[in-house]
C-alpha positions in Angstrom: 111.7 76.3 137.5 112.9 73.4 135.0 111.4 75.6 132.4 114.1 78.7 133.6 116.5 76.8 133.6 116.1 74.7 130.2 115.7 78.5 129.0 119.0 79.3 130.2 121.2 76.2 129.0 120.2 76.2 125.9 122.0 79.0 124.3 124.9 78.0 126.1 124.4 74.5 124.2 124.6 76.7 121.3 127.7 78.4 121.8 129.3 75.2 122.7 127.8 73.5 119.4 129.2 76.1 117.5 133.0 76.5 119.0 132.7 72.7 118.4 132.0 72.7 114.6 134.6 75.9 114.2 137.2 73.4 116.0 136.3 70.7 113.8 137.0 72.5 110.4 140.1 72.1 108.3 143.1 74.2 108.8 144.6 76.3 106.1 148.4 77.7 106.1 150.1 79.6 103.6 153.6 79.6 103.8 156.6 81.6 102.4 160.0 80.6 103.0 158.7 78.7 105.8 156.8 81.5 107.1 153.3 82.0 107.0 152.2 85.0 105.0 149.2 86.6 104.5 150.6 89.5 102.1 152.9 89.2 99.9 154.6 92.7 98.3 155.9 92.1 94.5 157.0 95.2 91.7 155.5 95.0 88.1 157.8 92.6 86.1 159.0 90.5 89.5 157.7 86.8 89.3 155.3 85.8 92.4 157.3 83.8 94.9 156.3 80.3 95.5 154.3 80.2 97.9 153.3 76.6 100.0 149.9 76.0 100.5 149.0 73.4 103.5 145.7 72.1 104.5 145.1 69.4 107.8 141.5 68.3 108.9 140.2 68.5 112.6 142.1 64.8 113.3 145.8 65.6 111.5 145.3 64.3 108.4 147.2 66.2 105.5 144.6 67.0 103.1 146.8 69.7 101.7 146.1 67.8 97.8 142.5 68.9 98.2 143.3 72.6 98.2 141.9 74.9 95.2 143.5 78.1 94.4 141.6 80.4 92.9 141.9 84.6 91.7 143.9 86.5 88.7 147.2 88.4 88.9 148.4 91.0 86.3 152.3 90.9 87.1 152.6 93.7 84.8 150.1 96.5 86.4 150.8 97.6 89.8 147.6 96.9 92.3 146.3 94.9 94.8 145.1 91.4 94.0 143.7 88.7 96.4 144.5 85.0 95.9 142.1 82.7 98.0 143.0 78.7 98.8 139.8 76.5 99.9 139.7 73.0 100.7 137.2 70.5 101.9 137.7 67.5 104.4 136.1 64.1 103.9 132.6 65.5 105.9 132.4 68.7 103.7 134.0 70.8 106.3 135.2 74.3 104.4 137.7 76.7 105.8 139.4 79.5 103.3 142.6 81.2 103.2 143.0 84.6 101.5 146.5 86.2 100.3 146.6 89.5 99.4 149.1 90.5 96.8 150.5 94.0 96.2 152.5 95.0 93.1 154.3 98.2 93.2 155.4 100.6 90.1 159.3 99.7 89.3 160.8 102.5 90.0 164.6 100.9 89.9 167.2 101.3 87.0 169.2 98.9 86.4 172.5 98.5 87.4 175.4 98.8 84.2 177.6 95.6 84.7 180.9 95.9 84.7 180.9 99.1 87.1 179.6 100.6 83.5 182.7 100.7 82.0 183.1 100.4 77.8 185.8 99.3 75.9 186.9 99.1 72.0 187.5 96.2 70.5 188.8 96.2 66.3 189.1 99.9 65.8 189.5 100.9 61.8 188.8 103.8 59.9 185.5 103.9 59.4 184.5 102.0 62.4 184.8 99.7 65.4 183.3 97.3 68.2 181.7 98.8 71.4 181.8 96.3 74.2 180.2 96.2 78.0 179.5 93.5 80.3 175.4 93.0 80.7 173.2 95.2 83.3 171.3 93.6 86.0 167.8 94.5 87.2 165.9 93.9 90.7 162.7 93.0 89.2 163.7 92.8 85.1 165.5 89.2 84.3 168.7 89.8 82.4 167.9 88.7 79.1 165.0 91.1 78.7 167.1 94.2 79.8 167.1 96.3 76.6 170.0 98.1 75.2 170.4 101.6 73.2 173.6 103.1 71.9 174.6 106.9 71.8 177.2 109.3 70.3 177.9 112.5 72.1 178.4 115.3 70.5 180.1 118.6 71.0 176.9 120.1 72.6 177.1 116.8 74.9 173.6 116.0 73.5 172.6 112.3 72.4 172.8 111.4 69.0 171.2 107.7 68.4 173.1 105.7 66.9 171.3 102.6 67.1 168.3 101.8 65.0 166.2 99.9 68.1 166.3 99.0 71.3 168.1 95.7 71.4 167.8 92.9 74.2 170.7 90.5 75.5 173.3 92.2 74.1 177.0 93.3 75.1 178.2 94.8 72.2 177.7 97.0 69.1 179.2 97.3 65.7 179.8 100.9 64.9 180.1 101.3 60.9 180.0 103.8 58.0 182.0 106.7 60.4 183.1 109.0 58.0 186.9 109.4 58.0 189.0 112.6 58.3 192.2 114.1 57.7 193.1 114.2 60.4 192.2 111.9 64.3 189.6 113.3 66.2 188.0 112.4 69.8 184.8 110.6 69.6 182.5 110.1 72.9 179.9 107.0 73.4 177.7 106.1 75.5 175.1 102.5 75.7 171.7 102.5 77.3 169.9 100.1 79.0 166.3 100.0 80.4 164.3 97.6 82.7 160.6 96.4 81.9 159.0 99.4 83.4 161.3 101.8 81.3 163.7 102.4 83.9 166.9 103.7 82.1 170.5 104.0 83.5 173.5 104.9 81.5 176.9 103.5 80.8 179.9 105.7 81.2 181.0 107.8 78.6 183.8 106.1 76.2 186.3 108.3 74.9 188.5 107.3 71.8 190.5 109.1 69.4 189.5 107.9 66.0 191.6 107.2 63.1 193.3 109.4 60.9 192.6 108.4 57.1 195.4 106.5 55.7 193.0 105.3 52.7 195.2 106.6 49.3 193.5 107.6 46.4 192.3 105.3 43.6 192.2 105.3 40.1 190.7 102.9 37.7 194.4 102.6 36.3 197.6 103.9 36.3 198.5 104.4 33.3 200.6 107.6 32.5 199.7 108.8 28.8 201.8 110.8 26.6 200.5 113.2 23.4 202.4 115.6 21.4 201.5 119.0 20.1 203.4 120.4 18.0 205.4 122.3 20.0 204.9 120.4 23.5 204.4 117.0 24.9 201.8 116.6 27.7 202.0 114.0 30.5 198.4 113.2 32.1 196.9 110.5 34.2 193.5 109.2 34.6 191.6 111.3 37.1 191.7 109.7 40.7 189.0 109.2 43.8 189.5 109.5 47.3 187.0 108.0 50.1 187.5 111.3 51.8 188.9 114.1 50.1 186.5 115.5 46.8 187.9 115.5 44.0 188.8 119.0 43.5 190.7 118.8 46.3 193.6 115.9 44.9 196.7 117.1 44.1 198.5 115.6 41.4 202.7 115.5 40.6 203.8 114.8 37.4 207.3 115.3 36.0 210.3 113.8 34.1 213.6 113.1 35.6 216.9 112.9 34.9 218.1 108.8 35.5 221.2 108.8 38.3 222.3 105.6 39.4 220.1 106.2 42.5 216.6 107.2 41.1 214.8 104.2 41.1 216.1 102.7 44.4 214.8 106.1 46.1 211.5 105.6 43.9 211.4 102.2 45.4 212.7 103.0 49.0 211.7 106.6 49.8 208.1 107.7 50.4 206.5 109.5 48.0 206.3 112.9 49.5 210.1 112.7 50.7 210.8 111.3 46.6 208.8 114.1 45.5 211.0 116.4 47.2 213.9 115.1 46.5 213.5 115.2 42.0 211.3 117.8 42.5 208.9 116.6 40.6 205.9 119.6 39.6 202.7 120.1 41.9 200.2 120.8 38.7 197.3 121.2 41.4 193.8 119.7 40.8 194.6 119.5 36.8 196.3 116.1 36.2 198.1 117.4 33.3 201.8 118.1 32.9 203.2 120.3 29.6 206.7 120.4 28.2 208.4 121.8 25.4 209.3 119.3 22.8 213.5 120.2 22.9 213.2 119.1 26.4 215.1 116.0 26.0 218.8 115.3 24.7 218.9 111.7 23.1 222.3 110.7 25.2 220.3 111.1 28.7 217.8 108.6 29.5 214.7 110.2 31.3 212.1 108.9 33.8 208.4 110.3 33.9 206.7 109.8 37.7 203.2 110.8 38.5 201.3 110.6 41.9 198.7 112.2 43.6 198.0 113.4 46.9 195.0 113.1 49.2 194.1 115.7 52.0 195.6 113.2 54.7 199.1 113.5 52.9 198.1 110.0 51.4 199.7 109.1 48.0 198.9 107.1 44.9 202.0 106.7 42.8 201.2 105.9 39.2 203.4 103.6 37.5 206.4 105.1 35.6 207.7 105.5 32.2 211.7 105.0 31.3 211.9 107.1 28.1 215.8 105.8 26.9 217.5 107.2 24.0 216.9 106.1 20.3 218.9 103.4 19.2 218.9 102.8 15.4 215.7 104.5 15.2 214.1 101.6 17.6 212.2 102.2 20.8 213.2 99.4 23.0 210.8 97.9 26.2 212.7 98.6 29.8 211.4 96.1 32.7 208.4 94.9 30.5 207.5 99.1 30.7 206.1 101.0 27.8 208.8 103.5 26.2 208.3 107.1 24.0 209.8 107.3 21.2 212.7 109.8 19.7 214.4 111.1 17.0 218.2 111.5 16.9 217.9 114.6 17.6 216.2 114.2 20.8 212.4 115.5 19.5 209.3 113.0 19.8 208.1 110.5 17.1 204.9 111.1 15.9 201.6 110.9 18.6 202.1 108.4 20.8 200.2 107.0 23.9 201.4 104.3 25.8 199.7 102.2 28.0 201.7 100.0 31.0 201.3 96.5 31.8 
């Protein structure tokens, strides 16, 4: 009988025993926000929250010091990790905690700040400033948002226009644009992508560029004078435009008759309304102007004026010649200006080229 019963108390001595040690081992709590957690759901890029570990032994005590952490995350490829926390109390009790972690693709553009709105800053000729206010990103931190800017063009296709993708930026120099004629509508558009390549677009910026106002140069300006011997030619040095080729400059050259009001239009009228006005000769794309030699009568005094003209309507004026009559057989110097020289009969002193200050 005795031996029955010792038969039958004895595995419940066991379950007892064992419900007594599972009672006696440390407890383990992972928290989040004050929460406990067991999984916690992240995107690639995102940070891993902080998460509170806390460990107590079978009397109270906080032995949460003496947890170990242990396991290896990859924030940047999507999958499902496992962090585990173990601690020990002072008798070499063990309990174990694991956290499972899941990390999702990104799949989230950013968000264009701003509402995605450009604007222009500094516009010139040839170029200007493109400004935005920076993107945010759910899982991408602001200062590695990368940036890309665009052209549209007539086919409303993407032309790059930057040379990389930039991070941390809000604006853009656009240089070397070509200038024309004549204004024209120019579209833009900025970029900006995420750690997991996740692109959204600003909206379009539409701005009418500006017209070339740029006049043609020349290396000087001097007029210069040769006679033949039956004519007198006026030419210039050849100019250069940043736009128009050089085939396509028009030069004026041509002597006027002085009035009491010629050189206060010169100084006062624009050159194409001046032009108009004395009628000074269009020689085309030669910058050479001929004249027969009986031109002048030696009681008249004469002004020569060259300029040339640019596709845009934009002028270079050269400087110009006061060609008085002879006095004494002497070629006096107007305004510090060099003077051609004539006989008293109104024909040209030998060759002569003059060169202004």
């Amino acid at each position: 009988m005795l031996r029955k019963f010792l038969i039958i108390l004895l595995p419940l001595m066991l379950v007892f025993a064992c419900k007594e040690i599972d009672k006696e081992a440390p407890t383990i709590n992972i928290k989040l926000n004050e929460q406990n957690v067991e999984v916690i759901n992240i995107s690639v890029g995102q940070d891993l929250p902080v998460l509170l570990a806390q460990a107590f032994d079978s009397e109270g005590n906080d032995i949460s010091s003496s947890i170990i952490k242990s396991g290896n995350i990859d924030l940047s490829v999507a999958g499902e990790y496992q962090l585990s926390y173990t601690v020990k109390d002072s008798r070499g009790k063990e309990s174990k905690k694991v956290i499972k972690i899941v990390i999702s693709s990104d799949t989230l553009a950013p968000v264009a700040g701003g509402g995605g709105l450009l604007s222009v800053k500094n516009l010139t000729e040839t170029g200007f400033e493109l400004n935005w206010e920076k993107a945010t990103d759910l899982v991408t931190k602001q200062p590695l948002l990368e940036y890309f800017v665009y052209s549209i063009d007539a086919n409303h296709a993407l032309v790059e226009v930057s040379t990389k993708w930039d991070r941390d930026i809000s604006f853009y120099n656009i240089e070397n644009l070509v200038p024309k004629s004549h204004s024209e509508i120019l579209k833009f558009t900025v970029a900006v992508r995420d750690a997991s390549g996740n692109v959204a677009f600003y909206e379009e910026k539409e701005l009418t560029s500006l017209a070339d106002t740029t006049p043609p140069v020349a290396s000087n300006l001097d007029i210069i004078f040769e006679q033949a011997q039956r004519t007198v030619s006026f030419s210039v040095v050849e100019a250069s435009d940043n736009v128009s080729p050089s085939s396509e400059l028009k030069y004026f050259i041509s002597y006027v008759e002085d009035s009491g009001d010629l050189i206060s239009d010169y100084e006062s009228l624009s050159a194409s309304d001046f032009i108009v006005k004395y009628r000074i000769r269009n020689v085309g794309s030669v910058s050479t102007a001929i004249f027969g030699k009986d031109f002048f009568l030696p009681t008249i005094d004469y002004y020569v004026f060259a300029f040339v003209q640019d596709e845009a309507g934009n002028f270079l004026s050269y400087n110009y010649f006061n060609l008085p009559e002879l006095i004494d057989g002497v070629s006096p110097v107007v305004g510090g200006r060099g003077v051609l020289s004539f006989t008293d009969q109104g024909e040209l002193n030998p060759l002569f080229r003059t060169k202004l200050s």
